[in-house]
N, C-alpha and C positions, 0 to 999 in steps of 0.2 A: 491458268484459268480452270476451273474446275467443268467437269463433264456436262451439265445439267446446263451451265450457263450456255455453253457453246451450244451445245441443242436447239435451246431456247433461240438463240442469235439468228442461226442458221435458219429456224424455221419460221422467224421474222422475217429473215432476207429476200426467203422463196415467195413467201408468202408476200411482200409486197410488190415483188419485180412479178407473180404473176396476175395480181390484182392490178398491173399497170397495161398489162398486155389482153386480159380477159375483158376488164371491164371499161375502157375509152372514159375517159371526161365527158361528160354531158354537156351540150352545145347552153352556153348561156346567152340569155340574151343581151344585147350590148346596152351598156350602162346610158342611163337617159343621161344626154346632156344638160348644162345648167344656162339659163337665161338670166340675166341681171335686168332685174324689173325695180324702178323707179319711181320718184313723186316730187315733185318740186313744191308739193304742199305738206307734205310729211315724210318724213325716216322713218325706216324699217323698224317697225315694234313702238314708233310714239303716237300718240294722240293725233286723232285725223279731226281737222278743223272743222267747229260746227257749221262753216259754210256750205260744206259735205252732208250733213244731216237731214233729218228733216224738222231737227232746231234750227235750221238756215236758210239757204237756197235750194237746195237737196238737189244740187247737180255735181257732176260727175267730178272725181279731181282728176288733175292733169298725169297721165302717166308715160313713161319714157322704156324704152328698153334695149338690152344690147347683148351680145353675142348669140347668136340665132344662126342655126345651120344654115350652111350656102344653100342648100336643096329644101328649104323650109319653100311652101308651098302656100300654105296660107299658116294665121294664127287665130286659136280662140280665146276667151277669156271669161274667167267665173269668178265672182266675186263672194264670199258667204260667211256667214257668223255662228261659229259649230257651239258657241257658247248663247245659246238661244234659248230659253224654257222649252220650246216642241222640237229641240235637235235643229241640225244645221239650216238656217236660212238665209235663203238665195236672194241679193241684191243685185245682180248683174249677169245676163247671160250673153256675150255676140261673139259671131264666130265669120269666119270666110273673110279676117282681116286681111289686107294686102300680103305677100311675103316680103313687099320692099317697104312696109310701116316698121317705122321706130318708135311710134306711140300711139297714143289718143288724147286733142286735148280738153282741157276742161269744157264744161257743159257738152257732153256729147249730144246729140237730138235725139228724146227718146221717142223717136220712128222706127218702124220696123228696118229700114234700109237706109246706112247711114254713109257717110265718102267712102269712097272706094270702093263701093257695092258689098262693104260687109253689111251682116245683120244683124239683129239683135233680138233674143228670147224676151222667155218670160219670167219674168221676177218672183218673190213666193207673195209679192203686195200683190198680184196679180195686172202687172200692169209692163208695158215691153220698155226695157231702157234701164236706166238706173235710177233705184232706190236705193238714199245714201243710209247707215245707219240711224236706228229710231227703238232702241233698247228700251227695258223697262228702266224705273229707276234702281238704283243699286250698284252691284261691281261693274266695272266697265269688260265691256266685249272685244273681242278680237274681232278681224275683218281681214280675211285672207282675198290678195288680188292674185289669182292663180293663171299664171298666159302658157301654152300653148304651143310651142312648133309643130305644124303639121305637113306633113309628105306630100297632102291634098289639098287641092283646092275643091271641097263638098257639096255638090251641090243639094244644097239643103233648104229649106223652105226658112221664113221667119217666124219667129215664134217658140221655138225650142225650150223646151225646158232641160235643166239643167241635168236630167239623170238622159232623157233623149239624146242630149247633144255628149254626154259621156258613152254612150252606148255605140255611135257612129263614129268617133275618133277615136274608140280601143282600137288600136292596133296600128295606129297612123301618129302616134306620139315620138317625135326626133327630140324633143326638148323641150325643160319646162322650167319653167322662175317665180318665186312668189314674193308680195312685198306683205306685209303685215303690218294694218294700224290699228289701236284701240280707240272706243269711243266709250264715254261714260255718262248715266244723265244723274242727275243730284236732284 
């Protein structure tokens, strides 16, 4: 091997065995885990039934979910359509679900305080509960059902809005799942 290579080699080698010792790995943080969130009214990425709308009944669909940390504490849940003319809008905000719920089901009651002593915000229709999708006409919208594991149970007032209730559970997220349906209007 010629001179220059071995050089080179050598001051590769130093050079990373002391950038092993000098400078540590940086502590990351642990990977969120994954929630398998559910609909026995629609699959992930299909059309969510106009019953859901408010071409319908504009109540809530049924949701299910599973794998959720043992130490989940409570759960929230935000529902929103990033595909909106004025940026993401919010149909769903309730949080301080039980840690032993596996769902919600359909027609939730849109009161502020719903079973199990979760709650529920505010909507961007301005109103607390769920608003189903209600798009203009044209391409259809996506509708992200975003839940939650949380370390806490919050104690949080009703009414929250959705940047509120993200500001109080930064840093309390063990795990999160989302389902995805579209709606379209003709």
């Amino acid at each position: 091997m010629n001179l220059w290579f071995m050089t080179a080699l050598s001051g590769c080698l130093m050079t990373a065995s002391c950038a092993d010792n000098n400078n540590p790995p940086k502590n990351t943080p642990p990977k969120t885990m994954s929630i398998q969130i559910t609909s026995t009214a629609f699959a992930d990425g299909q059309p969510i039934p106009a019953k859901y709308t408010c071409d319908g009944d504009d109540v809530s669909p049924p949701l299910q979910w599973t794998n959720a940390p043992v130490n989940t504490k409570s759960f929230a849940l935000i529902c929103d359509d990033p595909d909106a003319p004025v940026g993401a809008w919010v149909h769903w905000v309730a949080y301080n679900l039980p840690a032993n719920a596996t769902g919600l089901p359909e027609d939730v009651a849109k009161t502020q305080t719903i079973a199990g002593g979760a709650k529920q915000g505010l909507n961007d229709f301005r109103r607390v509960g769920y608003g189903g999708p209600c798009p203009p006409l044209g391409k259809p919208h996506r509708y992200f059902f975003k839940l939650y594991a949380l370390d806490a149970m919050l104690n949080l007032k009703p009414g929250l809005t959705k940047k509120e209730l993200l500001k109080v559970t930064n840093g309390h997220v063990l795990a999160e799942g989302q389902l995805m349906g579209t709606y379209q209007r003709m």
